[in-house]
C-alpha positions in Angstrom: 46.2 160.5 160.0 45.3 158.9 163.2 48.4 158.6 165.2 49.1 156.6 168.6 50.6 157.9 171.7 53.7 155.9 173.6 52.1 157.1 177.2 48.8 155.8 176.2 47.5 153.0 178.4 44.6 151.2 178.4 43.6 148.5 181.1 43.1 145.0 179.6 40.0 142.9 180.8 40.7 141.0 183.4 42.5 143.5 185.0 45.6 142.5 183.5 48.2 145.5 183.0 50.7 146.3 180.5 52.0 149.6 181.9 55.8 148.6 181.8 55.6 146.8 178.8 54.3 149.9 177.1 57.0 151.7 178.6 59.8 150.1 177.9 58.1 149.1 174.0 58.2 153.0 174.0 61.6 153.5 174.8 62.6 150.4 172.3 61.3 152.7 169.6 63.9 155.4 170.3 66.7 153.0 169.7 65.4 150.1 168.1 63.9 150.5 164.4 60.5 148.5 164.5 61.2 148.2 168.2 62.2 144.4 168.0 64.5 142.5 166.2 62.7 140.7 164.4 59.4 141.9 162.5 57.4 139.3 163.4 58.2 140.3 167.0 57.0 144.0 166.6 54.5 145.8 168.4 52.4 145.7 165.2 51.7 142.2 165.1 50.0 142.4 168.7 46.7 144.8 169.5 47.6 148.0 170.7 49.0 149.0 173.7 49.1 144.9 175.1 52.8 143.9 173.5 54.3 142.2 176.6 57.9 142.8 177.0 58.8 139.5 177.8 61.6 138.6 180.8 61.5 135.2 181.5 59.9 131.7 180.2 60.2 128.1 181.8 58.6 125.1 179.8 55.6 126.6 177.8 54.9 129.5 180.0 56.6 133.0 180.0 57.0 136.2 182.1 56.9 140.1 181.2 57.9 143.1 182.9 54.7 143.3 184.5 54.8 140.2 186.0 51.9 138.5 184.0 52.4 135.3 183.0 51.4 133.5 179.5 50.9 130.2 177.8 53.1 130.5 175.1 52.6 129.1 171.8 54.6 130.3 168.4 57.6 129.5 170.9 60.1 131.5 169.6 59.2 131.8 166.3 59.0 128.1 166.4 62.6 127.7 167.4 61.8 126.4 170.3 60.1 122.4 170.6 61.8 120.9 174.0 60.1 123.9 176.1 62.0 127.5 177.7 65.1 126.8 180.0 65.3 122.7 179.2 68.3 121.8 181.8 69.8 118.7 179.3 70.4 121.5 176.5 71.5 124.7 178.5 73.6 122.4 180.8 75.6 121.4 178.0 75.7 124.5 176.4 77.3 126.1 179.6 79.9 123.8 180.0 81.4 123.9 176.2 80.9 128.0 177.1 83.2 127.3 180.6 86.3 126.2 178.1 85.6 129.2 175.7 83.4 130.2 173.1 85.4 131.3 170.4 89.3 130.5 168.8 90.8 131.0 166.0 91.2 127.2 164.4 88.1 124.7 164.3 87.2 123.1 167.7 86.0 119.2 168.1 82.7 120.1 168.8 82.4 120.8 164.7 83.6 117.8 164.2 81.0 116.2 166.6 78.0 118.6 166.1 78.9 117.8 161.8 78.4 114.0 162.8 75.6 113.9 164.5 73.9 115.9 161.7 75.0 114.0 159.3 73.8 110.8 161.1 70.3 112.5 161.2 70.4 113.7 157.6 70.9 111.0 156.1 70.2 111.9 152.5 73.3 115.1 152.9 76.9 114.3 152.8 78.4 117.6 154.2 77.1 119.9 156.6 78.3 123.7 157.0 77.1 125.7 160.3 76.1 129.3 160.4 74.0 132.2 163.0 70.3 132.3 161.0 68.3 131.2 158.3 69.2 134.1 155.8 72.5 133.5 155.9 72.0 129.3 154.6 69.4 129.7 151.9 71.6 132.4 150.4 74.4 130.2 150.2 72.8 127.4 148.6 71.2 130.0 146.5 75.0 130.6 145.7 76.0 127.5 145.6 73.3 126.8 143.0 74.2 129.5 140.6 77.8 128.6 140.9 77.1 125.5 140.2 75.3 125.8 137.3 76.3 129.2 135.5 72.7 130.6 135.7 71.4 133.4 137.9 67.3 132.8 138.2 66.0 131.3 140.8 62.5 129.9 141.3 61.1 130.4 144.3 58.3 128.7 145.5 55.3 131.0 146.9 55.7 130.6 150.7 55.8 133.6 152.6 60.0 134.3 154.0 63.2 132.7 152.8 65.5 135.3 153.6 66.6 138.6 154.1 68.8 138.9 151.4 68.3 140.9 148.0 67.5 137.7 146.2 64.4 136.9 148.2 63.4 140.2 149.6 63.3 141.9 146.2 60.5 139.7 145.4 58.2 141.1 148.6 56.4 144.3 149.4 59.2 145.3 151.5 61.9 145.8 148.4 63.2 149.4 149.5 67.0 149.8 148.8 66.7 146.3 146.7 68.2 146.8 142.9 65.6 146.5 140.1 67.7 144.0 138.8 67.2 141.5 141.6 63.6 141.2 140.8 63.9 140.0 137.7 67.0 137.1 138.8 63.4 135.2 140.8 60.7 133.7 139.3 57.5 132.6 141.7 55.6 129.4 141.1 52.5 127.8 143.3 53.0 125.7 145.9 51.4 122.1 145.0 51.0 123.4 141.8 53.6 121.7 139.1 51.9 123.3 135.9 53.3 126.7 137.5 57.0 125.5 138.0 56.5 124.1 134.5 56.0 127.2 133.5 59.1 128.5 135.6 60.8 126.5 133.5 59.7 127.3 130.2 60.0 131.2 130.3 63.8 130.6 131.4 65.1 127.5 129.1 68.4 127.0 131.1 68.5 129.6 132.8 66.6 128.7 136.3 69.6 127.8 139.2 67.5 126.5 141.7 63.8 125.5 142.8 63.7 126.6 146.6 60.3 125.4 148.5 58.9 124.4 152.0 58.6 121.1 151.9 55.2 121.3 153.7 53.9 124.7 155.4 51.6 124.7 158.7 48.5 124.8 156.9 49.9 122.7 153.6 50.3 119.2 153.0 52.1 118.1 149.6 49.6 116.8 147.3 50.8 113.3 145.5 53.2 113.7 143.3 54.0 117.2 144.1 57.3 117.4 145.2 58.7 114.3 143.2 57.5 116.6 140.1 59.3 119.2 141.2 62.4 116.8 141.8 62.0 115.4 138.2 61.9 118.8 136.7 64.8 119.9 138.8 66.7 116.7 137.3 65.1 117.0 133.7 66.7 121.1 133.4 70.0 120.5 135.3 68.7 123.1 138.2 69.4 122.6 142.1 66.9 121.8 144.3 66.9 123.1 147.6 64.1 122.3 150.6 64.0 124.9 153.2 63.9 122.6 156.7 64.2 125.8 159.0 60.7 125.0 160.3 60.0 121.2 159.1 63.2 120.3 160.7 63.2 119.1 164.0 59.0 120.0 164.0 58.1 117.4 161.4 61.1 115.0 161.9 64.3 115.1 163.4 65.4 113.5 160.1 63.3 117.0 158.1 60.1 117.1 156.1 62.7 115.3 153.3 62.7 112.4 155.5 58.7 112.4 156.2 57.8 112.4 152.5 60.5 110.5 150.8 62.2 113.2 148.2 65.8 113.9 148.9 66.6 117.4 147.5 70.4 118.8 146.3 70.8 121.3 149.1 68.7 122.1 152.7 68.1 124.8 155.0 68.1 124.0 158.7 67.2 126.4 161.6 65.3 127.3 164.2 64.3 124.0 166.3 67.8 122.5 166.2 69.2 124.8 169.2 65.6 124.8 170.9 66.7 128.8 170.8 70.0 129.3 170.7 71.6 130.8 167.7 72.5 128.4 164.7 72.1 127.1 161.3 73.5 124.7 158.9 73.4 124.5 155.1 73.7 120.9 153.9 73.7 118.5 150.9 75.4 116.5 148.2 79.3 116.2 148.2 80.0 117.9 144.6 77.7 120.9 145.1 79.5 122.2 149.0 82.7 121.0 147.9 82.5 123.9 145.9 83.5 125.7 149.1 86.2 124.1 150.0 89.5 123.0 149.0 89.1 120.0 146.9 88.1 121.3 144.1 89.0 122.6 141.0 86.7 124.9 139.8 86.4 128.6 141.0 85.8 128.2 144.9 82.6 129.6 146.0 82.4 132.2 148.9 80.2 129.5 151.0 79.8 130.7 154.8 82.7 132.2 156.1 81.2 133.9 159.6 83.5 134.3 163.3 80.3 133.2 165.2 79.2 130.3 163.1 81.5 127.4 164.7 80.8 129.1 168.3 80.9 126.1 171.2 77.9 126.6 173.2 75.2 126.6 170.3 76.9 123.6 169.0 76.8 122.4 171.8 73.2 123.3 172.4 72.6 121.7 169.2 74.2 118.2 170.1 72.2 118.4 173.6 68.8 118.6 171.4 70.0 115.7 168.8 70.3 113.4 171.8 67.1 114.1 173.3 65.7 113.4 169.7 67.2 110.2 169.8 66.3 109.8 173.6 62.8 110.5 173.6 60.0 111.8 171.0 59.0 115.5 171.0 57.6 115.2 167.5 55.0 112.3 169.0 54.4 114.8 171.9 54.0 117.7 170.0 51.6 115.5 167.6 49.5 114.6 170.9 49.2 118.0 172.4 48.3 119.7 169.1 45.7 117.3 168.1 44.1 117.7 171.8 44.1 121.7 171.4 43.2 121.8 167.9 40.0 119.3 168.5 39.4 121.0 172.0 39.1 124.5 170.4 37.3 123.7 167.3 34.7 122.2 169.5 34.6 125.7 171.4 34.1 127.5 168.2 30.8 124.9 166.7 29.5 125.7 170.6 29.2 128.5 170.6 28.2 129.2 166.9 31.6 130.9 165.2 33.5 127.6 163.9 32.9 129.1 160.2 34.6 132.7 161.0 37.4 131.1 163.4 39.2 127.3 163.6 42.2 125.8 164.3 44.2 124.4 161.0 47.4 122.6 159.8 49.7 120.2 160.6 49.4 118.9 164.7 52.8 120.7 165.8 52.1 123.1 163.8 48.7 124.8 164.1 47.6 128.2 163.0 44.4 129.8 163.5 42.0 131.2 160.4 40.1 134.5 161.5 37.7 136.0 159.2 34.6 138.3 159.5 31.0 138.0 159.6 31.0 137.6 155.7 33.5 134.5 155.7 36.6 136.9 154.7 40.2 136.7 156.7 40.0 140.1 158.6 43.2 140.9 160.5 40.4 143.3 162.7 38.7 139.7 163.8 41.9 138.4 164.5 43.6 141.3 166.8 40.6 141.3 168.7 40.9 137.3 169.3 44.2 138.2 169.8 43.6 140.9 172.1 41.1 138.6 174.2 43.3 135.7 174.5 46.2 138.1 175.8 44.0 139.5 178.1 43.5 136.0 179.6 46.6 134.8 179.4 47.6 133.2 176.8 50.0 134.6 173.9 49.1 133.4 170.7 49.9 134.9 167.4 49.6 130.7 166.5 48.7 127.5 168.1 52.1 126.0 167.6 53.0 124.2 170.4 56.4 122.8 172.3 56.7 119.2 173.6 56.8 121.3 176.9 53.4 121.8 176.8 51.4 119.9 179.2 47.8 118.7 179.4 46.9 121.5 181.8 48.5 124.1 179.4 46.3 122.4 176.5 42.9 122.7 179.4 43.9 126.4 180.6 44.2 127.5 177.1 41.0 126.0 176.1 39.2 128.1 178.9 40.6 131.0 178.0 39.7 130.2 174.5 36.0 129.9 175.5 35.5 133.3 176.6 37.3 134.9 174.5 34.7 133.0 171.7 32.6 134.4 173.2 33.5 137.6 172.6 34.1 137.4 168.7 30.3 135.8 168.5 29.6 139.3 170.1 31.7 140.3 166.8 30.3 138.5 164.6 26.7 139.0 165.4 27.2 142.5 165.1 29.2 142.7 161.7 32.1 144.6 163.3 34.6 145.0 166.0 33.9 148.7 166.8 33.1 148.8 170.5 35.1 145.5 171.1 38.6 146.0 169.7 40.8 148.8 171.7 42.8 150.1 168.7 44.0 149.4 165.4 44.4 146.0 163.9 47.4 144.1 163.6 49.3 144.5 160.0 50.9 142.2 157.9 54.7 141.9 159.0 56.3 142.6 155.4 54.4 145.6 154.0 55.1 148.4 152.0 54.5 151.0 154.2 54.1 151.7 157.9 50.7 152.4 157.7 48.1 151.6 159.0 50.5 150.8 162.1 52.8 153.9 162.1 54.2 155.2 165.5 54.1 158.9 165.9 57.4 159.9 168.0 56.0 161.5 171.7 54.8 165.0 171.8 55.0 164.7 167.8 51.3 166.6 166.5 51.1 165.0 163.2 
């Protein structure tokens, strides 16, 4: 089995060094399982031995341990649209964290953060805050089942929901998940109704909910798509939820719900709406999240009950980035900056002679890049070693999603970089292969089975 050694460190084109970042990625290891926090973060998603350990950012550029700076873009797992450090949303956040973080009855600020949400969602009647994703789609997954006395849900086939059982069982990664949870989820296709249809069919009153994106990066609803799933949701009695933890606040400040006219039951927000600081929020219709409170009569629902959910500073935080939605227009400028890169770097590709192996797709804000091989198939080999070549000059890119922060120089520096590192996969490309070009193993696909081919061998281990 080839294995990969902690001390070993290879020196970047360019010059560019990653000797602390290797050393402290090694020492995460030891106490960190994956190394990171969050798999998308880990070392496996980046070419070997150039994972920068990141220690500061300001607007779209960042800092790690090494001192190199990047041109971000994926900005924090697309949490992040007003730019690293933005003053109007930390300066608020500091001063509701000056009179305390934490108490044991409600605060105003839920009362005020719940308002303003509501004002931007119009099409929800409650709101209900939380710390992450997970922990709102698998309450209006319960809310759902509660609601209707089923246990299935449909779930649309978009690549993460959450970490809970529910969803997880239904992925590669299902260690430690009961059998039994994998056959509570039904998949259907994504702009494809005959499959939900289907859904339906094999489980006559017995589907919960429909969950779905909206719209993904590289996605657009086709017509009629999501009001068939809305009829079919109405026509079986099942809940339908939209998952806004990346359309929301990206697409519209209002969600993707907004953008193409379908109100669902129950939606997932996330991400954006701190611009990086931790929260959530589970919203929807009156009669399905009074089913966690106390005006109702049925049997209350466990809805989210969390310490760290009504904390002041991200509610704060979250107010700071409502008003400079309503103040100015990150989605326009996020629009603007994406269109500029994606045009600017498919341009570079038809240059110089690789625009059918690598382009830039998907919605302006939300770009992703497609990397395939000389033969026209996605190769994650073709796309660690764009990766590794765009790291190497600066610019961290697992996407092309970009922040309102990001200026036209950004866009121009980028673009350069992105022209010699073409360059470089044309070298690639020509010769069928990334031997001789790529220093180390591929990336590998963030939910997988098994840590191979990406498994970390402990130091001074001989396997």
């Amino acid at each position: 089995m080839t294995t990969v050694r902690y001390t070993t460190i290879r020196t970047p084109v360019d010059g560019r060094s990653f000797s602390e970042s290797n050393r402290i990625q090694a020492r995460l290891h030891e106490l960190i399982p994956d190394g990171a926090h969050t798999y998308a973060r880990g070392e496996d998603q980046y070419p070997e031995n150039m994972a920068p350990v990141l220690m500061r950012g300001s607007g779209a550029r960042v800092w790690d341990v090494d001192d190199n700076e990047f041109i971000e873009y994926g900005m924090g797992l697309r949490s992040v649209t007003l730019g690293h450090g933005y003053r109007p949303v930390i300066e608020a956040a500091y001063a509701a964290m000056l009179d305390g973080m934490n108490f044991t009855r409600p605060t105003a600020h839920e009362l005020a953060a719940a308002e303003d949400f509501l004002d931007l969602v119009p099409g929800a009647d409650m709101v209900k805050f939380a710390k992450n994703g997970s922990d709102a789609t698998t309450a209006a997954v319960k809310l759902a089942r509660a609601a209707t006395g089923r246990s299935t849900i449909a779930i649309c086939n978009h690549p993460f929901f959450s970490v809970d059982d529910w969803f997880i069982g239904t992925t590669e990664m299902d260690a430690g998940i009961p059998r039994h949870n994998h056959s509570a989820a039904v998949r259907f296709e994504y702009n494809n109704l005959s499959t939900l249809e289907a859904a339906f069919a094999s489980h006559p009153d017995g589907i919960a909910a429909v969950i779905l994106e909206a719209a993904t990066a590289t996605a657009e609803p086709v017509p009629g798509f999501l009001e068939g799933v809305r009829a079919l949701c109405d026509r079986h009695g099942a809940v339908m939820i939209f998952d806004e933890m990346i359309t929301g606040f990206r697409w519209s400040c209002h969600g993707a719900q907004h953008v193409y006219g379908v109100t669902p039951d129950l939606s997932t927000w996330g991400k954006a709406m701190g611009n990086g600081f931790p929260i959530s929020a589970l919203a929807g219709k009156r009669e399905l999240m009074e089913l966690g409170g106390l005006r109702t009569d049925r049997n209350r629902v466990f809805l989210l009950s969390t310490t760290h959910g009504p904390e002041t500073g991200a509610l704060a935080a979250f107010r700071a980035v409502a008003r400079a939605y309503r103040e100015h227009d990150p989605v326009r400028r996020m629009e603007d900056v994406g269109r500029k890169l994606a045009d600017g770097f498919n341009r570079l590709a038809e240059q110089t002679g690789v625009h059918e192996h690598i382009r830039a797709i998907g919605r302006p804000q939300c770009l992703v890049f497609v990397t395939c091989d000389a033969n026209g198939a996605p190769s994650q080999a073709f796309r660690t070693l764009f990766l590794q070549e765009m790291l190497a000059r600066g610019v961290l890119a697992q996407s092309f999603v970009v922040s309102a922060a990001h200026t036209d120089r950004d866009i121009e520096d980028t673009l350069e970089a992105a022209a010699r590192s073409l360059v470089i996969y044309k070298q690639a490309i020509d010769a069928n292969t990334v031997d001789g070009l790529l220093r180390g193993r591929p990336v590998a696909p963030a939910l997988r089975r098994h840590a191979d081919p990406r498994r970390m061998e402990r130091p001074g281990s001989t396997a």
